[in-house]
C-alpha positions in Angstrom: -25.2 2.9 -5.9 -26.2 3.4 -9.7 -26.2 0.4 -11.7 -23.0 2.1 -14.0 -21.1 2.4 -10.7 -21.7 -1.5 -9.2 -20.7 -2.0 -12.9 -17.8 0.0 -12.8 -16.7 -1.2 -9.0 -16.9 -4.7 -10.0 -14.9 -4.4 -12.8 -12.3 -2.4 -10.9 -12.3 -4.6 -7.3 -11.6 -7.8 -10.3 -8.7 -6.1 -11.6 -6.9 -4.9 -8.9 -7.5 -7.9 -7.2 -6.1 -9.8 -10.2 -3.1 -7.6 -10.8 -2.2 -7.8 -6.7 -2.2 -11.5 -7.2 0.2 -11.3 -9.7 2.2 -8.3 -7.7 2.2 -11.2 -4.5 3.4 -14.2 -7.2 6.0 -12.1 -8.7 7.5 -11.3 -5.5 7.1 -14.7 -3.7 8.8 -16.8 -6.8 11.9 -14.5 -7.7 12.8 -13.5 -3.5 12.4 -18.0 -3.4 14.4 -17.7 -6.7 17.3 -15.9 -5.6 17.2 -16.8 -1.5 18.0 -20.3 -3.5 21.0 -19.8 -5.2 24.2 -19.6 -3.5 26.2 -17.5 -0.2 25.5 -14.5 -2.0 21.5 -14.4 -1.9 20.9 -12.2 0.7 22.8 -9.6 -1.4 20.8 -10.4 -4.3 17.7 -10.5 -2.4 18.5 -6.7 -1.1 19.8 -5.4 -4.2 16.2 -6.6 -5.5 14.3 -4.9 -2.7 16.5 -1.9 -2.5 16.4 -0.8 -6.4 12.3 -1.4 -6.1 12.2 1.1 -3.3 14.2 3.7 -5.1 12.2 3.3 -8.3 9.1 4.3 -6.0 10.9 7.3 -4.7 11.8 8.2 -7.9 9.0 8.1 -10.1 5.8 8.2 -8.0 6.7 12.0 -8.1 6.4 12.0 -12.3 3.6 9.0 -12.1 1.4 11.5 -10.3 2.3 14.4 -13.3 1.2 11.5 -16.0 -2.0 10.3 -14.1 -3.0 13.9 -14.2 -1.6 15.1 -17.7 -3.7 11.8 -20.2 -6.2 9.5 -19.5 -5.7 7.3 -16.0 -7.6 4.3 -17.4 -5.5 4.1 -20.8 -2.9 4.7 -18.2 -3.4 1.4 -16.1 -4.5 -1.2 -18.7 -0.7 0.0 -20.6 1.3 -0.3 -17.5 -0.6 -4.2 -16.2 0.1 -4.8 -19.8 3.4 -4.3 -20.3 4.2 -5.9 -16.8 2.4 -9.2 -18.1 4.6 -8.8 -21.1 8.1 -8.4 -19.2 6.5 -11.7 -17.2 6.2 -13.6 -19.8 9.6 -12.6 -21.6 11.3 -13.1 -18.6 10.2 -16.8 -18.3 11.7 -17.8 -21.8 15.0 -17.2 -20.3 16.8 -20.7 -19.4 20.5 -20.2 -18.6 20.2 -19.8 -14.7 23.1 -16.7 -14.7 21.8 -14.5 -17.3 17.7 -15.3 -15.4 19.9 -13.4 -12.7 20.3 -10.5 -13.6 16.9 -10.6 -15.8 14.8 -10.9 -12.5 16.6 -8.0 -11.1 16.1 -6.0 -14.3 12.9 -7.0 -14.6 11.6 -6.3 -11.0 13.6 -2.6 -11.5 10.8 -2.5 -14.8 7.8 -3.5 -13.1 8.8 -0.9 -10.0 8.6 2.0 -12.7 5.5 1.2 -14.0 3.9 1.0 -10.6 4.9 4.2 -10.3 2.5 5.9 -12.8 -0.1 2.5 -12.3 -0.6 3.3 -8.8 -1.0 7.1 -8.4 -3.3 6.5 -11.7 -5.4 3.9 -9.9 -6.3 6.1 -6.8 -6.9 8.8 -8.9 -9.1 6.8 -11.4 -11.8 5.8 -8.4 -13.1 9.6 -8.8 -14.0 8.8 -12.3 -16.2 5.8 -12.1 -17.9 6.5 -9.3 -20.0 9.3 -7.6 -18.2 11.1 -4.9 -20.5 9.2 -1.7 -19.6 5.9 -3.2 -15.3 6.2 -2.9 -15.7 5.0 0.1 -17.6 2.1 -0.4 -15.2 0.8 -3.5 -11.9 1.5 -1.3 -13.3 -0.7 1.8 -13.8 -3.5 -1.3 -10.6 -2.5 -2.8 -9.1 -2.8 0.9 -10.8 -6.3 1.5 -9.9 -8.1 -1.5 -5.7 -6.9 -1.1 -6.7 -8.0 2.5 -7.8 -11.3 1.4 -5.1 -11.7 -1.5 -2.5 -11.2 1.0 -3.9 -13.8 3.3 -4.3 -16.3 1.1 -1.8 -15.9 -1.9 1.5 -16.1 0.1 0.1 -20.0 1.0 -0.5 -20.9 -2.5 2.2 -19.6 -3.8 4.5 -21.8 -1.8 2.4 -25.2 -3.7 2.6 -23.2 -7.2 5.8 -22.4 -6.8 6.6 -26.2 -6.1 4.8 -27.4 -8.8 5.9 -24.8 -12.0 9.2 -23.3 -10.9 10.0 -19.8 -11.6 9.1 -20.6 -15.0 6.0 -21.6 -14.6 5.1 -18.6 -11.5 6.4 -15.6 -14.3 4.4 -16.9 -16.9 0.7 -17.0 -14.7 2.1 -13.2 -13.3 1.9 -12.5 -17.0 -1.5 -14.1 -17.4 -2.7 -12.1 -14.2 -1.3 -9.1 -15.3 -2.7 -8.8 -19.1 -6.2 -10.2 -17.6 -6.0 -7.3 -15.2 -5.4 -4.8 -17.9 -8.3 -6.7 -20.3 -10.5 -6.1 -17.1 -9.8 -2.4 -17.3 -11.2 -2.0 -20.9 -14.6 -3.3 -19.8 -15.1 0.5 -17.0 -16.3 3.1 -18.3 -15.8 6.5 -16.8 -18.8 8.4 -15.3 -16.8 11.8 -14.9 -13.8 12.3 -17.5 -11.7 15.1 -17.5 -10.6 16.9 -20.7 -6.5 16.7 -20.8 -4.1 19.0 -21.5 -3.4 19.5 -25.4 -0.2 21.6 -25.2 2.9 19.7 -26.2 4.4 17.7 -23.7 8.3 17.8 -22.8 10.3 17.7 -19.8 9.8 21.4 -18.9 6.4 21.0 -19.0 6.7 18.1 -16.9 8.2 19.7 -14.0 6.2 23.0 -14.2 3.4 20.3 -13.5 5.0 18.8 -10.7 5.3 22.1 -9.4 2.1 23.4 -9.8 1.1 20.2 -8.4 3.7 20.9 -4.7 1.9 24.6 -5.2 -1.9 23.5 -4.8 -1.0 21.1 -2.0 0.6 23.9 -0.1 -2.5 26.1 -0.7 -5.0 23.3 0.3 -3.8 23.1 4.1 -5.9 20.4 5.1 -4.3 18.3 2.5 -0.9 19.5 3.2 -1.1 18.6 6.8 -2.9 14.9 6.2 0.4 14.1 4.0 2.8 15.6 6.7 0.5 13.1 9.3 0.8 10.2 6.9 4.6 10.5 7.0 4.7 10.5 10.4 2.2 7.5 10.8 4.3 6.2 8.1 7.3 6.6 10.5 6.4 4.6 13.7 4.4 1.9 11.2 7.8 1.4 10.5 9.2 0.6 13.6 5.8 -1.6 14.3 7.5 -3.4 11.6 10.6 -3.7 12.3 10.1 -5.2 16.0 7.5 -7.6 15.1 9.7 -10.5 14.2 11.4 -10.5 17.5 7.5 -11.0 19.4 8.9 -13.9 21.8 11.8 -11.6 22.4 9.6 -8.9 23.7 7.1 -11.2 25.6 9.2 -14.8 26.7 6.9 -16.2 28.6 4.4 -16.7 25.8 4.2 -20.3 24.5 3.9 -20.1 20.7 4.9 -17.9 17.5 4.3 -14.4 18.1 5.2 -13.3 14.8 2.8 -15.8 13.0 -0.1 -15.1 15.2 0.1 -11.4 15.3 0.4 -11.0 11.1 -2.8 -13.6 11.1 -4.2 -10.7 14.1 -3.6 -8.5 11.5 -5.3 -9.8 8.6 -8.6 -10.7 10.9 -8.5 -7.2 11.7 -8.0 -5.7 8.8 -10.7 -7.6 7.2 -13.2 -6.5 10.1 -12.0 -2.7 9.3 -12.5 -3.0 5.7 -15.9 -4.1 6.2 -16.7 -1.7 8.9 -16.0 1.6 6.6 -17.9 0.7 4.0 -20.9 0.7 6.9 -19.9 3.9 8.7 -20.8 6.8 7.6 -19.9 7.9 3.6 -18.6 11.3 4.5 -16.4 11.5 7.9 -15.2 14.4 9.3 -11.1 15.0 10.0 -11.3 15.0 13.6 -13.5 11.4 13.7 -10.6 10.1 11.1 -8.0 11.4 14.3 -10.3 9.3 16.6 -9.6 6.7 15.0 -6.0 7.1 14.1 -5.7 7.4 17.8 -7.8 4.8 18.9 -5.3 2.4 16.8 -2.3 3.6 19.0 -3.8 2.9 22.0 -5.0 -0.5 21.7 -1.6 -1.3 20.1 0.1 0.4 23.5 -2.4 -1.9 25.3 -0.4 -5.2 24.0 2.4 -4.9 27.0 -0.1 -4.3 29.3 -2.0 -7.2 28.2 1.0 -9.3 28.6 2.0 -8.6 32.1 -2.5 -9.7 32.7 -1.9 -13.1 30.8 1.0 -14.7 28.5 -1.5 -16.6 26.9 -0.8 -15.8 23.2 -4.8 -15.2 21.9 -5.7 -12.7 24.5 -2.4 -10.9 23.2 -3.5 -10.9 20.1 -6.3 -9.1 20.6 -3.9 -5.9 20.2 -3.2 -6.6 16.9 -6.6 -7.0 15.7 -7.8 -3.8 17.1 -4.8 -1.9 16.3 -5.2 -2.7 12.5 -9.0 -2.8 12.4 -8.7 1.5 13.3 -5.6 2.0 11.6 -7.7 0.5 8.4 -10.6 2.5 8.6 -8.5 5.4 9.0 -6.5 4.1 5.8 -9.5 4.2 3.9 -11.2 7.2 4.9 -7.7 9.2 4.8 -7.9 8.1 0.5 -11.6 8.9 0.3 -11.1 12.3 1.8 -8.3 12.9 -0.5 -10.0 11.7 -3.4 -12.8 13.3 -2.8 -11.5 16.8 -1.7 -8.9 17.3 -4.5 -9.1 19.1 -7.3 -9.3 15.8 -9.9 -7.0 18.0 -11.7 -4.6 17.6 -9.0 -5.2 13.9 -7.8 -2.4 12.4 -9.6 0.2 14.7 -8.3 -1.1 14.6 -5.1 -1.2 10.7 -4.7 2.4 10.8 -6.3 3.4 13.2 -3.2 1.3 10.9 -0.7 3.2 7.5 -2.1 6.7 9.4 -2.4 6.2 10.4 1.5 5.2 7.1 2.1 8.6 5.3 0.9 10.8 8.0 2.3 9.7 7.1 5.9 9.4 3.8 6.3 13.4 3.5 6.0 13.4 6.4 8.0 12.0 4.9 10.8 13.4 2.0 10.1 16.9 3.5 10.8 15.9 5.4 13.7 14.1 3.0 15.4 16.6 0.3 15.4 19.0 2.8 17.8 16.0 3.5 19.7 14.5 0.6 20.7 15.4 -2.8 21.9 14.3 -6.1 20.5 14.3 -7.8 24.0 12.2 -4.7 25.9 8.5 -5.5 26.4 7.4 -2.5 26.7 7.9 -1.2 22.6 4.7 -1.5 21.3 3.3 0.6 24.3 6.0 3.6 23.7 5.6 3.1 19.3 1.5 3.5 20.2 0.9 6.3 22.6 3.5 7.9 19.7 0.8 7.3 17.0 -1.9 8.2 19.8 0.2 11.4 20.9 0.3 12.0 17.3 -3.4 11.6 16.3 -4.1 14.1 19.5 -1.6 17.2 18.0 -3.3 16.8 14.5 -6.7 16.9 15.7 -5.8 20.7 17.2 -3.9 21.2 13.7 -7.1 20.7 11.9 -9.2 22.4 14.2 -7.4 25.4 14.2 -7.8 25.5 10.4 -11.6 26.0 10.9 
């Protein structure tokens, strides 16, 4: 790695890093906030999560047009402004009712502009560094959010004590404009010229449409977003069915939910660090092996069960399942990063983020008819499905040799 790129990596790790804290801290004090207030919290708590998602679906779409139409970095270091700005607004407000309805406001603000932040950020990777290093920034990219996630969530609880919400939304502010200070400092190694013509909303969806247009022409990238969604889909009932882990294995002794998210996070640290080792440029059908290698030790987890209840050599699923599923997350970006047009990699995160939303609630809905809370054997039918799917995919891409 040239000196310009650790430069550039270091920089960009720091400020993601930084912004996700404040992302985790924003989230943790205002859900606390309003899970506090009265009988009505868990519709204020849903009406919260519920307007975020439909932000997402909403404007990843135009976020991905904007990343590709002026400049990604001028993009990011607006957007983590202008969240640390709405932060730090928001925690001036006193009277209790009116802080209400400004959380909800606010969180529906900071959803909009993580609509163009995000598809800008992905895309920006293929600007700072060479094409055989993306994969070596996402695994850091992927260890630090691995490590925020881990830690974070337990400090927030003490900071959150000691501050209030007052306190939290200011230091998200802080976090945020210090992210977007952070951006200032990279400097691009491959620029793209933009678009002069005059912008307006035609133009805007001509580009979204030229943007569906080259994904349907590039069919490798076509079928990787149609095998996201469906990934997307059964990650979704993984979800769903992990809080109800004692329901699904009783005779274990212990907090299945606790012990499987803390699984989780060992193993995603273990795949972060293992895809920045593997080799720079995999192939599709390796990425399917280990996709599929994910379901299957996830299916393993009833099987391991009806071996031993004893709740550490259960976990072992867990850590597997996410160790492959997070080198396969990482090489999936690389690949599209590194394969798309960059004239294109806006739109075409926009698309991959849009899918991503849509079928999480998806699966969601389905699964929760399908399946049963109490039945032992779900993560073994929710894993050969990722397996199964992994297996029809590899052919898909094969055939398009």
């Amino acid at each position: 790695m040239k000196r310009i790129e650790k430069r550039n990596s270091i920089f960009l790790v720091s400020s993601s890093t930084i912004s996700k804290i404040g992302d985790i801290l924003f989230d943790y004090a205002n859900n606390t906030f309003l899970a506090g207030l009265n009988l009505n919290s868990l519709a204020l708590v849903g009406i919260y999560q519920t307007l975020e998602n439909l932000m997402g679906i909403i404007f990843n779409l135009f976020g991905g047009v904007i990343a590709d139409r002026f400049q990604r970095k001028r993009i990011i270091i607006l957007t983590d402004f202008l969240s640390g700005l709405a932060c730090i607004i928001l925690s001036i407000i006193n009277v209790e009712a009116w802080l209400i309805y400004a959380i909800i406001i606010a969180n529906v603000f900071l959803a909009f502009l993580s609509s163009f932040a995000g598809p800008a950020y992905k895309a920006f990777t293929k600007e700072i560094v060479e094409k055989d290093t993306i994969t070596q920034i996402n695994s850091y990219l992927q260890t630090s959010s691995t490590i925020v996630k881990i830690v974070v969530p337990v400090v927030a609880v003490g900071i959150y004590r000691l501050i209030g919400i007052h306190g939290a939304l200011i230091l998200d502010g802080v976090s945020f404009i210090i992210s977007s200070l952070i951006i200032f400092l990279v400097s691009p190694i491959v620029e793209e010229i933009r678009k002069k013509e005059k912008f307006s909303l035609r133009v805007i969806f001509q580009d979204l449409g030229n943007g569906f247009q080259y994904m349907f022409r590039q069919k490798k990238i076509f079928i990787l977003i149609v095998l996201s969604a469906l990934v997307n889909f059964f990650l979704a009932a993984y979800n769903l069915l992990l809080p109800f882990g004692n329901q699904m294995f009783p005779r274990v002794t212990g907090g299945v939910y606790g012990t499987f998210l803390a699984a989780e996070a060992i193993g995603g640290l273990i795949g972060a660090f293992l895809s920045g080792k593997i080799n720079k440029k995999l192939s599709i059908n390796k990425l399917m092996i280990f996709l599929g290698l994910s379901g299957l030790l996830l299916a393993f987890a009833p099987l391991l069960y009806q071996v031993s209840c004893n709740l550490i050599i259960l976990a072992l699923s867990p850590v597997l399942f996410n160790l492959f599923l997070t080198i396969f997350n990482i090489q999936f970006f690389s690949f599209v990063q590194r394969d798309v047009d960059n004239e294109f990699l806006g739109r075409i995160f926009g698309i991959i983020f849009t899918v991503a939303i849509l079928f999480m609630p998806i699966g969601t809905m389905a699964f929760t008819y399908i399946l049963k809370s109490n039945f032992e054997y779900n993560f073994l039918i929710i894993g050969l499905g990722v397996t199964t799917i992994s297996f029809v995919f590899d052919l898909l891409f094969r055939m398009q040799k």
